[in-house]
N, C-alpha and C positions, 0 to 999 in steps of 0.2 A: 727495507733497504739497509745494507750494512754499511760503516760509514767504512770508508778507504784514507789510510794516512796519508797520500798521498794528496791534495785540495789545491786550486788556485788560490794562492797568497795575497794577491794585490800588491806583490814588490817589485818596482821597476826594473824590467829584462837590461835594461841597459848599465844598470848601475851593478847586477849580475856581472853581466859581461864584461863593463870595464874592472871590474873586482877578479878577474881570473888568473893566474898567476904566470900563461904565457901569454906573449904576442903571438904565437902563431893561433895557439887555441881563442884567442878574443876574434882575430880574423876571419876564422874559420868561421865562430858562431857568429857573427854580422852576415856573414854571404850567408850560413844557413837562418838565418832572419830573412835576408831579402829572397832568397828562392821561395820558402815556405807561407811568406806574405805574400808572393808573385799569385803561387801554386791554391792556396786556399783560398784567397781574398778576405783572411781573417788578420788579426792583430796578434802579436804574442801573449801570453802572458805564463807568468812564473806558476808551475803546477811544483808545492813544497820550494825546497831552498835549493834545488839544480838542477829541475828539468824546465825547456821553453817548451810551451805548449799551444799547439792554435786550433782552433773553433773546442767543439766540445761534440758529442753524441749522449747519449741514452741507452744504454746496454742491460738487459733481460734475457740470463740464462734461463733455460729449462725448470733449474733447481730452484729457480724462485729468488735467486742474489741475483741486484738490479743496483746500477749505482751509475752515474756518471762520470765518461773521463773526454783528455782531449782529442781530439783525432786524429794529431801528429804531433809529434817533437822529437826535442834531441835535451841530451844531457853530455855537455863536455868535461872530460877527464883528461890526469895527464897522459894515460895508456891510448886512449880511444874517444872516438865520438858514439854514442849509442846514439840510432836514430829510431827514433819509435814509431814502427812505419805498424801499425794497430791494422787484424786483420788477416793476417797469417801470412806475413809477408814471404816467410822462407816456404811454406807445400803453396802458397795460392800462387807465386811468382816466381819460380824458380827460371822462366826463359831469360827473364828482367835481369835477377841477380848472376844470371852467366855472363851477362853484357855488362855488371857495373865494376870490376875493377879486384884489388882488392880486400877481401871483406869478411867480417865471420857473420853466422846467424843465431838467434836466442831466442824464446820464446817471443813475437811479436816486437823483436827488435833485430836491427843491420848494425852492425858495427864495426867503423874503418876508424885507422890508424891515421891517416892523413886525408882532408877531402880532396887536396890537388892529386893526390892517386888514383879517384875513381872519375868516373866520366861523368857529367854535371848534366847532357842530356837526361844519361839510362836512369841516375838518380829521379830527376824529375819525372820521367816516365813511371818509377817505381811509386814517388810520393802519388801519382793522380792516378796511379793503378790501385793503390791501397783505399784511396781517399772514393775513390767507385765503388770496392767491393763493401766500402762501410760504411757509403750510403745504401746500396742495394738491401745487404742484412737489418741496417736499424733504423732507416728511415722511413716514415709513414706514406 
């Protein structure tokens, strides 16, 4: 197993979030705390120094790299919120992401510009569509 830079920290999400340099973006990341506590029924917690991250999986490529990560989060910037929707959010989802607003796509990430722009159902529809197809693939 190869190790990934990226690791949960054990640094308080909250002290993250009050530590961010807008009020919009602190707001932002609070509401996307409570959807994503809603949506998983997990806890946050700091994956490295700026991503929230909740539950975790088990991932084993083909090639034999196997490493754990978590099974959703977001990372607030001043450009954008990356939401790391794990999973192949943009080919497995694309009906999802015509209904949420708008938004660009990146390898296993959605990334909007403001969350009061996109629709907070389609999102959540997106998050428990993602958070299905990664337990169907990696769950025992």
């Amino acid at each position: 197993m190869s190790d990934l830079k990226t690791q949960p920290t054990g640094a308080s999400v909250d002290a993250f979030i009050d530590g961010l340099d807008s009020e919009r973006r602190r707001e932002e990341s609070r509401r996307l705390v409570e959807i994503l506590r809603d949506v998983t029924g997990e806890e946050p917690e700091m994956w490295g120094e700026k991503i929230v991250g909740f539950g975790r999986y088990h991932y084993r490529y083909a090639s034999g790299h196997e490493g754990d990560w978590m099974r959703i989060g977001f990372a607030p910037s001043k450009r954008h919120l990356s939401l790391y929707c794990m999973g192949g959010a943009a080919d497995a989802h694309a009906d999802i992401l015509g209904r949420l607003g708008p938004h660009r796509t990146g390898s296993g990430c959605v990334y909007v510009t403001r969350l009061d722009r996109v629709d907070e159902g389609v999102l959540r529809e997106l998050f428990e569509a993602n958070l299905a197809r990664l337990a169907a693939t990696y769950d025992d």
